[in-house]
C-alpha positions as CSV (number, residue, x, y, z in Angstrom):
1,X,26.2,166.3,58.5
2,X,24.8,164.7,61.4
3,X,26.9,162.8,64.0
4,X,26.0,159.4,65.3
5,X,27.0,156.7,68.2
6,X,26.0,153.4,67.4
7,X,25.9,150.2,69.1
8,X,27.6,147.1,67.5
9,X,27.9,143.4,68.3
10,X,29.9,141.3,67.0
11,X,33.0,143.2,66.3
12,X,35.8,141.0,67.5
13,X,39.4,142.9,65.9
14,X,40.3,145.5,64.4
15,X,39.8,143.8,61.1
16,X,36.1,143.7,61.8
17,X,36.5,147.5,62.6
18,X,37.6,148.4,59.1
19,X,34.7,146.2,57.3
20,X,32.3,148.7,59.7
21,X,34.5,151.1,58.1
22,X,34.0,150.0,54.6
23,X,30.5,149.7,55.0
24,X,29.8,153.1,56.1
25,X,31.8,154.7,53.4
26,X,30.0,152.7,51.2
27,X,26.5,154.7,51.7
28,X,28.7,158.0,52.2
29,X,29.4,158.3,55.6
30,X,32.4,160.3,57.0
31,X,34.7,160.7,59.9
32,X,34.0,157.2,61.0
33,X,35.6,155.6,64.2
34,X,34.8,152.0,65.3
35,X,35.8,150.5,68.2
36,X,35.4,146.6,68.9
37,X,36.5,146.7,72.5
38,X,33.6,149.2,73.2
39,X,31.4,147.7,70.6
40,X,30.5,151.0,69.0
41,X,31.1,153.2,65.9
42,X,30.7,156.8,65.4
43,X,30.0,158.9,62.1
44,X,28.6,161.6,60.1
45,X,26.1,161.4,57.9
46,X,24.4,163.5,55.8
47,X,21.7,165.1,57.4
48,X,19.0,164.2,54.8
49,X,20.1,160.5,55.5
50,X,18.2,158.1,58.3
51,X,20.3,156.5,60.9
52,X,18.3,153.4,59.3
53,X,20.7,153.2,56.5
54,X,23.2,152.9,58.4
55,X,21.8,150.4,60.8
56,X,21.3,148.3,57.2
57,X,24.8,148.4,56.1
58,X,26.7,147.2,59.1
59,X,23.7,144.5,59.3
60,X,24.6,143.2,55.0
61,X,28.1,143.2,56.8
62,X,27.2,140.5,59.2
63,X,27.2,142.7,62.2
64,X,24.4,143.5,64.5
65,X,23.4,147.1,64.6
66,X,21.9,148.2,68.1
67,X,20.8,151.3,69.8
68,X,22.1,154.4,67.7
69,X,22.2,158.0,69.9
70,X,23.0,161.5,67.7
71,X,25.8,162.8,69.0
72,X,26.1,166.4,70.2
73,X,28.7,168.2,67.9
74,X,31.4,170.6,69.5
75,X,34.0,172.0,68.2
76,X,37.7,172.1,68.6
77,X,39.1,175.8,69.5
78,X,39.7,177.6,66.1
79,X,43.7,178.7,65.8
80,X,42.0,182.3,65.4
81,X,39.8,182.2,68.3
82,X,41.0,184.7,71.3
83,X,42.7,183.7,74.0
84,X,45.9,183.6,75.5
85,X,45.4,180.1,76.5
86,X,43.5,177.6,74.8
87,X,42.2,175.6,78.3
88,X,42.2,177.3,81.7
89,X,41.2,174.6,84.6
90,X,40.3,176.4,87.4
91,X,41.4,174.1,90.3
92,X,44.6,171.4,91.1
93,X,42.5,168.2,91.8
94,X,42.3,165.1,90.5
95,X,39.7,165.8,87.8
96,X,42.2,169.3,87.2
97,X,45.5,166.7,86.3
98,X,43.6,164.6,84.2
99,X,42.3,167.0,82.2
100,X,45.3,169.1,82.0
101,X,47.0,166.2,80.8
102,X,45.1,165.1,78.3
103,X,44.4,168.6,76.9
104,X,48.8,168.8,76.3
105,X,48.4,165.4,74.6
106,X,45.8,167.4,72.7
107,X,48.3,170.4,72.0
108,X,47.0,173.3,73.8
109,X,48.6,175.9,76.4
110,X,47.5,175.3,79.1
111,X,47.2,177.1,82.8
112,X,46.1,175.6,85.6
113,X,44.8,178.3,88.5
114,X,45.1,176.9,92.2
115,X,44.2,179.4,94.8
116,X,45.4,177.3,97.8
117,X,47.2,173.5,98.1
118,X,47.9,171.4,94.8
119,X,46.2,168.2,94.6
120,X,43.1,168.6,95.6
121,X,41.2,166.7,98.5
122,X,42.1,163.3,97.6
123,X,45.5,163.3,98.0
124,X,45.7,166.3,100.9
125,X,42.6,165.8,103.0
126,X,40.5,163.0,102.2
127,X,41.3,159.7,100.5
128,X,45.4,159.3,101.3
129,X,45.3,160.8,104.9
130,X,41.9,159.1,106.0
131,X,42.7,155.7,104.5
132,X,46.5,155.5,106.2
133,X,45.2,156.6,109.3
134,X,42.2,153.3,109.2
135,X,44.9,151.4,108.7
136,X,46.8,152.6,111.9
137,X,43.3,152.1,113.8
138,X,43.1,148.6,112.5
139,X,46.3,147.4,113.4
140,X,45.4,149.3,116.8
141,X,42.2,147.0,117.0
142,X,44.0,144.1,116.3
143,X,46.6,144.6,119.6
144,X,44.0,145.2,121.8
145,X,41.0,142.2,120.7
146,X,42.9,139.2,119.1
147,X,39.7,137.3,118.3
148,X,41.5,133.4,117.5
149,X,43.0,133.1,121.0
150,X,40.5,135.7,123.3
151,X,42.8,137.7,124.1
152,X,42.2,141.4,125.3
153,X,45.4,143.5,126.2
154,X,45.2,147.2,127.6
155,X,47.6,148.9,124.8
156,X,49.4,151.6,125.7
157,X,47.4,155.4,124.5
158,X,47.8,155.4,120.9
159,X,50.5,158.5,120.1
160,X,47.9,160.1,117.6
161,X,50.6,163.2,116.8
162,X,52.9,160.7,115.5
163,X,50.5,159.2,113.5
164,X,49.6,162.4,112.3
165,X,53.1,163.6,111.3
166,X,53.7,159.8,109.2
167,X,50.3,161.2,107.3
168,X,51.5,164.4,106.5
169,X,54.8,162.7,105.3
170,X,52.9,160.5,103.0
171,X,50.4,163.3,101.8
172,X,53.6,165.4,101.0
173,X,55.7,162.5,99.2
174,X,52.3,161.7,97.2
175,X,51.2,165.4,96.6
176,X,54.9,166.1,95.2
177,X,55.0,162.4,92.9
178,X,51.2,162.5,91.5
179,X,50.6,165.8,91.3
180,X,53.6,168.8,91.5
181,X,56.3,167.4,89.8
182,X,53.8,166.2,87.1
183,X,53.6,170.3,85.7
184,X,57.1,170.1,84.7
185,X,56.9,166.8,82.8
186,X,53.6,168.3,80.9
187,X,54.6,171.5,80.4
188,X,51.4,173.6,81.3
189,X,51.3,176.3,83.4
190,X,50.7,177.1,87.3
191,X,49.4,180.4,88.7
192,X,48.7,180.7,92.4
193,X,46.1,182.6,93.3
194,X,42.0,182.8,93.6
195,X,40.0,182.9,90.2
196,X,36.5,184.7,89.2
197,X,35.0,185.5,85.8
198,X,35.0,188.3,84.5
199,X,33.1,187.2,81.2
200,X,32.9,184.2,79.6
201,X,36.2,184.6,78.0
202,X,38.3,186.3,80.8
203,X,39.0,185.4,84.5
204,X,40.8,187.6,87.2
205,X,43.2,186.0,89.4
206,X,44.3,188.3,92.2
207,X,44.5,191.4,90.0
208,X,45.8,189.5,87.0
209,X,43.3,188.9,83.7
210,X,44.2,185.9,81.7
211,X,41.6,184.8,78.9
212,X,41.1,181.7,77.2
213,X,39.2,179.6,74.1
214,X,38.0,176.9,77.0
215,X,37.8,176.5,80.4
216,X,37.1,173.7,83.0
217,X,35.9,174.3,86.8
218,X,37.4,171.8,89.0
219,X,37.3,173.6,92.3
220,X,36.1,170.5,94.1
221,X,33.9,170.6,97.4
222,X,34.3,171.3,101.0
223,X,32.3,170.3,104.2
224,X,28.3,171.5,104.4
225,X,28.0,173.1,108.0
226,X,24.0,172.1,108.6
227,X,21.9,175.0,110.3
228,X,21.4,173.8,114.1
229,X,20.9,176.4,116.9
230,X,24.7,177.1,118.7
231,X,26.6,175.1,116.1
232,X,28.1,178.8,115.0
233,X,29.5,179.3,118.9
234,X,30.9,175.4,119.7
235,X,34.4,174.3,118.3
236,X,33.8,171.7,116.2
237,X,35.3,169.4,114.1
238,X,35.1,168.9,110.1
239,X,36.2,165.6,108.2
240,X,39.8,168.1,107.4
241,X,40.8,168.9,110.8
242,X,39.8,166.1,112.7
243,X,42.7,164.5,110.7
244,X,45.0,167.1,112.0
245,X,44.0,166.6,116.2
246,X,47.3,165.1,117.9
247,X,45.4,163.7,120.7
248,X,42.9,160.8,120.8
249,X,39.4,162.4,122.4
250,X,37.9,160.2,125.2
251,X,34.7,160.9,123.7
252,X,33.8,161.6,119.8
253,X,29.9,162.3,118.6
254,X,29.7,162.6,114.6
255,X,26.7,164.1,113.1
256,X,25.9,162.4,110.2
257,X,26.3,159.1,109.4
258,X,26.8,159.2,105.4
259,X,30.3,157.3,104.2
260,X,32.2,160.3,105.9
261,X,30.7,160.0,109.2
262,X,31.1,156.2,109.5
263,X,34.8,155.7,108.3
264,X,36.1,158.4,110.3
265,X,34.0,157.8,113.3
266,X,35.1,153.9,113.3
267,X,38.5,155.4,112.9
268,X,38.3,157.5,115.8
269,X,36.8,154.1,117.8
270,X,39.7,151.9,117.2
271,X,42.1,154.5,118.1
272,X,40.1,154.7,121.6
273,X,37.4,156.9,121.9
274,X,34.0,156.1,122.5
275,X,32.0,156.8,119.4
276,X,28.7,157.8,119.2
277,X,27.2,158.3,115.7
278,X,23.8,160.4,114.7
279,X,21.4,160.8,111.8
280,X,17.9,162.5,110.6
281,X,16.8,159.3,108.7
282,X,16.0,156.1,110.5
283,X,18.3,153.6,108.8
284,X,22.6,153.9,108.0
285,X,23.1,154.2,104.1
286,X,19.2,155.1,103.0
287,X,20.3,154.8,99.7
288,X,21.1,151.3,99.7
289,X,18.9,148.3,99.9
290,X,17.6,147.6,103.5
291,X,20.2,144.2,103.4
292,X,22.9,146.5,103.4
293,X,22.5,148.9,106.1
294,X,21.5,146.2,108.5
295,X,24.6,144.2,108.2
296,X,26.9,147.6,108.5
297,X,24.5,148.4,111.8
298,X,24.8,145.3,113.1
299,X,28.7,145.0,112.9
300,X,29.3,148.7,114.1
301,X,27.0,148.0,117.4
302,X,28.8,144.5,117.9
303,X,31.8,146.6,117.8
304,X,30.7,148.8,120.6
305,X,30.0,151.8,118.2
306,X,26.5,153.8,119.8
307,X,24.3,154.5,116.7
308,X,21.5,157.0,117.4
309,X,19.2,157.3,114.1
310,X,16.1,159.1,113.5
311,X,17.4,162.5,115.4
312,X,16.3,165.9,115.4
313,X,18.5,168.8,117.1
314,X,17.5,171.3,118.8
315,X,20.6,173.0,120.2
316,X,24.2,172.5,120.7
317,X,26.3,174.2,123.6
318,X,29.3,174.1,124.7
319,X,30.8,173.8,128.6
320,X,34.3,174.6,128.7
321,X,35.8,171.5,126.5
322,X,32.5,169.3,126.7
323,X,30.2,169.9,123.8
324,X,26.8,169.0,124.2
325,X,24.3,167.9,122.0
326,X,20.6,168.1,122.4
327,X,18.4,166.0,120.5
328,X,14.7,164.7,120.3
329,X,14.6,160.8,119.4
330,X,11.1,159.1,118.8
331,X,9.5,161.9,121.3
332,X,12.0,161.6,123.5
333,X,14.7,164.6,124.9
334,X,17.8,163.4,125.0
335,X,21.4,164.8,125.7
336,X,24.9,163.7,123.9
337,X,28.0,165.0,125.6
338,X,31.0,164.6,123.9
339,X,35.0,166.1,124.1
340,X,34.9,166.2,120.4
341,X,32.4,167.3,118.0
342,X,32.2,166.4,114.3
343,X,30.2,167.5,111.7
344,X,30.0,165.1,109.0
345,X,27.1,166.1,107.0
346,X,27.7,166.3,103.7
347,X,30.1,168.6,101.4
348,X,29.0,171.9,99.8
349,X,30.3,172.4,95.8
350,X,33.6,175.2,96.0
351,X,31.1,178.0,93.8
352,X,30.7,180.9,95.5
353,X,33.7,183.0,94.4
354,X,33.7,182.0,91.2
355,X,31.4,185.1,90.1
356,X,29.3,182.6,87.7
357,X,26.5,184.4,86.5
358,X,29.2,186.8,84.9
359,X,30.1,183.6,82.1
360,X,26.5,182.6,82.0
361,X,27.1,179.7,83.9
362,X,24.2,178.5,85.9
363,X,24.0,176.4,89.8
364,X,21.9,174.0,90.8
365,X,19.9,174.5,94.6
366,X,23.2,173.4,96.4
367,X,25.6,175.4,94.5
368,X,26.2,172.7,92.1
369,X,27.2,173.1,88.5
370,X,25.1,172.0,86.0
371,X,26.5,170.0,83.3
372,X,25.7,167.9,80.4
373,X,26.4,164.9,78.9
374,X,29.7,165.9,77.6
375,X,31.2,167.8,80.9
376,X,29.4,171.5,79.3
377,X,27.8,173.8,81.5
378,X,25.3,175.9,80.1
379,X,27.7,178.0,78.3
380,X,29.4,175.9,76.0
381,X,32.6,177.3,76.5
382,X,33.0,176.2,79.6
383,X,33.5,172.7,81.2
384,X,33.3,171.2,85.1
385,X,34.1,168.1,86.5
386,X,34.4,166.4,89.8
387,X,33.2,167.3,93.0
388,X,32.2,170.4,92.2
389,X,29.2,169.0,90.0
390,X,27.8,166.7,93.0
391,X,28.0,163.4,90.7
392,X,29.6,160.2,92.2
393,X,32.1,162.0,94.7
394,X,35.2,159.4,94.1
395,X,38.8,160.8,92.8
396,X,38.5,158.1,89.9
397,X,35.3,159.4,88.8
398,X,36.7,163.0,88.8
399,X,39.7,162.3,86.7
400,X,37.4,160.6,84.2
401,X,35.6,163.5,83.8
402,X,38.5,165.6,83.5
403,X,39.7,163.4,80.8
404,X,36.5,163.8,79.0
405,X,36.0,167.3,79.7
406,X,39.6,168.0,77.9
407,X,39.5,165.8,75.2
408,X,35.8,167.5,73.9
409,X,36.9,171.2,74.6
410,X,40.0,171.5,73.0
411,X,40.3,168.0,71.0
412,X,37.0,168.1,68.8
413,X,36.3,164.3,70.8
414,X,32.5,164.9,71.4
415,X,32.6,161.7,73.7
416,X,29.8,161.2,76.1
417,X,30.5,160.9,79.6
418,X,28.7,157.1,80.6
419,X,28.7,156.6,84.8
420,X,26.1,154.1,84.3
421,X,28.3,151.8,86.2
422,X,30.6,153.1,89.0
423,X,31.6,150.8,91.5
424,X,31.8,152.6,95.3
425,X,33.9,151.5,98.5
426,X,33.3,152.6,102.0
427,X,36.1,151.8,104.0
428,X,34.5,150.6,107.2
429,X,35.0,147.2,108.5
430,X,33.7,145.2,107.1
431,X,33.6,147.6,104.1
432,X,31.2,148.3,102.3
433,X,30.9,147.9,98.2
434,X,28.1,148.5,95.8
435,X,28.1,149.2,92.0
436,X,25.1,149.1,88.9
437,X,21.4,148.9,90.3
438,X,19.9,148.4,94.0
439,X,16.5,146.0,94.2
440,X,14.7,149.1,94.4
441,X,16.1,151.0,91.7
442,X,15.8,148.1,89.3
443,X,12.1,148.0,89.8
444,X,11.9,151.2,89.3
445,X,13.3,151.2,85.9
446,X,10.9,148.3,84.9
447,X,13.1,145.2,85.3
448,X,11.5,142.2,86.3
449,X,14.0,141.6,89.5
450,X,14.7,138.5,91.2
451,X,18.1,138.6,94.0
452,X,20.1,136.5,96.1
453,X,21.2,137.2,99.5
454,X,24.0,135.5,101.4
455,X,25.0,135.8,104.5
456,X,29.2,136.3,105.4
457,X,27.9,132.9,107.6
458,X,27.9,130.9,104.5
459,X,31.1,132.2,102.9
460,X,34.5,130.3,104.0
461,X,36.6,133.1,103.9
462,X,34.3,134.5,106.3
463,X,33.7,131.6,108.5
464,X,38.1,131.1,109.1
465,X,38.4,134.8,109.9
466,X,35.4,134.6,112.4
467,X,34.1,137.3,111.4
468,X,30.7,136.8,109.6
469,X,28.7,139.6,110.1
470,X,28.0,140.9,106.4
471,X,26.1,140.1,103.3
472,X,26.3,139.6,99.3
473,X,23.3,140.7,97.8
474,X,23.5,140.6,93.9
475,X,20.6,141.9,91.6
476,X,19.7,140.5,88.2
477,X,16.9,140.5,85.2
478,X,14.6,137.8,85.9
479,X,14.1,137.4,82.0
480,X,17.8,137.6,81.0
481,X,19.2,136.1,84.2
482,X,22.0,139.4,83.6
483,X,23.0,140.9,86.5
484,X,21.9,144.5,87.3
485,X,23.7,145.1,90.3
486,X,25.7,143.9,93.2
487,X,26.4,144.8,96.6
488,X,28.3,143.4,99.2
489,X,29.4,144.4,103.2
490,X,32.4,142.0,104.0
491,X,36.2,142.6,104.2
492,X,37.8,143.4,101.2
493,X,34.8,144.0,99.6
494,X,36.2,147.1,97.9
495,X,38.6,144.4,95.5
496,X,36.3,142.3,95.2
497,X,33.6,144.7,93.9
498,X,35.5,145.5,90.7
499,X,34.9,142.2,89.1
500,X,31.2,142.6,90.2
501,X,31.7,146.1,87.8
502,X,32.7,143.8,85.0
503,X,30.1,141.3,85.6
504,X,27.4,144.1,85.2
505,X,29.3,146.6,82.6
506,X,29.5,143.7,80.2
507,X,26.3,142.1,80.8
508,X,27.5,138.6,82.8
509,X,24.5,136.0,83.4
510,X,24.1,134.1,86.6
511,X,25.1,131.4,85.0
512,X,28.2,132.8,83.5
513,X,28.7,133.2,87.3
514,X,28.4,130.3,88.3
515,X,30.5,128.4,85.6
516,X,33.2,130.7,86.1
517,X,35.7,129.2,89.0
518,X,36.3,130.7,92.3
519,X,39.4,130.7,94.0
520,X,38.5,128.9,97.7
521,X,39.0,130.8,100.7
522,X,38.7,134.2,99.1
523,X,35.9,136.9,99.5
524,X,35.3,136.8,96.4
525,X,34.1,133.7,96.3
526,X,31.1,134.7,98.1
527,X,30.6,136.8,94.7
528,X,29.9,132.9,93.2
529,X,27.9,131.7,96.5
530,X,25.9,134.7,95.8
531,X,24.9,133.6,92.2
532,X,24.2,130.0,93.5
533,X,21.9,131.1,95.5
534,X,19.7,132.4,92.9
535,X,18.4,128.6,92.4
536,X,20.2,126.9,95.5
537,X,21.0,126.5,99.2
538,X,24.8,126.7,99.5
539,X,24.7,125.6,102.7
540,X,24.2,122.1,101.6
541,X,27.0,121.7,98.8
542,X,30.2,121.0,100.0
543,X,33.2,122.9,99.5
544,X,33.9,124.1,95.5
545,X,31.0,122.1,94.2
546,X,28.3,124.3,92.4
């Protein structure tokens, strides 16, 4: 038998799911499983059988047969197959839960290995302590530069160590809800201490052998260290312990200026210190369409934020506390002197002391694993997900993996991993929110593109906050009118981005857009100004009318 994935429209309930059912059985298929909400149906077929056949029943049931994918078979671990556990998961993260989780629902024993702090980054040193601590600098901001009534006060220092203790408070209750007490409730297995391979069946952890039918690699990332001359002999900061200083530097230089860089070193500017941030490449956020990374350099220059861009470094030294950086800028020597130092340049996959090549298991050039559609390295017993892979680094994506990862290893699933569309939030201000195709990238794949810009001028939300420096930019088929992408710098933007997600996941038109209604005065109404602006000027409607 052959295994298949195959689009269908037109499936509305689950009663049309059993006439796909009927159908397929009909011509002899087996181990059939339709979906309506995700439009698709999976089976076997016999392998001297065409797809086509298939494609010709569900159409004499008044459905509409689309795309059709084989599907890569795997199989569930055998009750005979060696192993003390079915699923080791080598790591405590987010993907690590989710796929311990689902792999219980699944049945199997399962041990989880964690070498240092459970939870992962997320919840310990990146997402929950960097995001409570914005929200401290924000309402810091807001005492000292109350924008409605002009009024600039001279706020006391702000008392970072007792910020810093309320984030470690929250980390721990959050660490100890989401993650900890969750073993207990599942019932799989924790064993502290650092894991290698042995085989591909067998890992040691700190003296101890434990084997298994499966494994996953979750060990997540940490912060790249870039080569530059006297980095190795300066004390200076990554994105984990710059969370942890209990005093507010006068001065802060961040090298790099990816999503990192830019949250933490805005952070570290609205708690007081005078920020200045550098890059190799000449523009913020490369990756993005050039719309984008001029409205986020605009608003962090307006703000007082000193961007230096197309940099190369020679040397770094430090004088007693002052770090100093020396750089060459369009032929030009320049030196940045700082009190603090952070290197924000990337993050390098947790590999090394894995021992890999022992379980056949092969890197990419960073360290990365290599995986396929369905979470497998290249030996199929053995699963990754998350950072540690270098896909879309975001805790949700992780767990999804995870999920995935479990429910093909040790459940038999064979479900495809799809991050076609995975909606991303930095947490600047304004934010910044993009998900499905940039301008460039949907040329690139052959789409006819037409877009629509729209200035945070021309959105009311905007205009009452005063604060209008920002842009929507969506991205649609010129043929279809269905929209490819959308991207947006504004407050808020992270909410409102997920119902751009939607939009593009389920193929919305501009004009579903524009018939849908938009509440007034919210962001996301720009989402709606945005899709006007395909075929009008907004600035001459009035309010609501489109």
């Amino acid at each position: 038998m052959k295994k298949y994935r195959l689009d269908v429209q037109g499936m509305t309930c689950a009663g049309c799911e059993e006439h796909i059912a009927i159908a397929l059985e009909g011509i002899g298929a087996k181990e059939i499983q339709a979906d309506f909400r995700k439009g698709k149906a999976v089976f076997a077929l016999p392998e001297d059988m065409k797809v086509e056949t298939a494609k010709k029943a569900i159409a004499e049931a008044k459905y509409q047969p689309g795309e059709a994918e084989e599907v890569q078979t795997s199989e569930a671990p055998r009750p005979d197959e060696e192993g003390e556990y079915d699923y080791i998961i080598i790591g405590s993260g987010g993907a690590a839960f989710s796929s311990a989780i689902e792999a219980v629902k699944q049945g199997a024993k399962v041990a989880m290995i964690e070498r240092g702090t459970v939870g992962g980054t997320c919840v310990n040193i990146g997402c929950v302590p960097s995001k409570t601590l914005l929200r401290a600098g924000e309402i810091n901001h807001l005492a000292r530069n109350n924008p409605f009534i002009g009024l600039h006060t001279s706020a006391d220092e702000v008392d970072l160590a007792q910020l810093v203790k309320q984030k470690e408070e929250l980390v721990t209750d959050l660490r100890n809800k989401k993650y900890v007490d969750l073993i207990d409730d599942y019932g799989f297995e924790l064993i502290k201490g650092e894991a290698r391979f042995i085989d591909e069946y067998t890992i040691e952890v700190d003296g101890l052998k434990l084997s298994a039918k499966r494994f996953l690699i979750a060990t997540g990332a940490a912060p790249a260290v870039p080569v530059i001359s006297g980095l190795e002999e300066v004390d200076y900061l990554t994105s984990t312990t710059l969370l942890e200083l209990k005093k507010v530097p006068k001065r802060l230089t961040v090298i790099g200026s990816g999503y990192i860089g830019v949250e933490l070193g805005q952070l570290f500017h609205r708690l007081g210190s005078e920020v200045t941030l550098m890059q190799r490449s000449s523009r913020l956020f490369k990756e993005y369409d050039p719309e984008i990374s001029e409205a986020l350099t605009k608003a962090l220059t307006e703000q007082g934020i000193r961007l230096v861009t197309g940099a190369s470094y020679e040397r770094i030294e430090q004088e007693g506390e002052v770090k100093k950086v020396y750089i060459e800028v369009d032929g030009q020597k320049r030196i940045i002197e700082s009190d603090q130092l952070l290197i924000a340049a990337g993050r390098t996959p947790n590999t090394e002391s894995l021992n890999l090549q022992a379980a056949g298991v092969k890197t990419g050039s960073l360290g990365e694993i290599r995986i396929d559609d369905y979470a497998k390295t290249t030996n199929e017993r053995i699963y990754a997900a998350g950072d540690v892979t270098l896909g879309p680094q975001f805790v949700y994506v992780a767990a999804y993996q995870g999920r995935v990862a479990a429910g093909n290893a040790v459940g038999g699933q064979n479900e495809k991993l799809d991050l076609a569309i995975v909606p991303g939030v930095t947490f600047t201000a304004p934010a910044v929110a993009t998900v499905g195709l940039t301008e460039i990238q949907a040329k690139e794949n052959g789409y006819d593109v037409i877009t629509s810009v729209l200035s945070l001028e021309a959105v009311p939300r905007a205009q009452v906050n005063r604060e209008t420096t920002g842009v929507f930019k969506l991205v649609a088929d010129a043929k279809t009118r269905q929209l490819l992408g959308g991207h947006i710098v504004a407050e808020n933007a992270g909410d409102v981005i997920y119902a751009v997600a939607l939009a593009v996941k389920f193929g919305l038109t501009i004009e579903n857009l524009n018939e849908t209604l938009a509440p007034y005065l919210t962001m996301a109404e720009g989402v709606k100004l945005a899709a006007l602006t395909f075929d009008k000027d907004v600035s001459q409607l009035s309010c609501c009318a489109g």
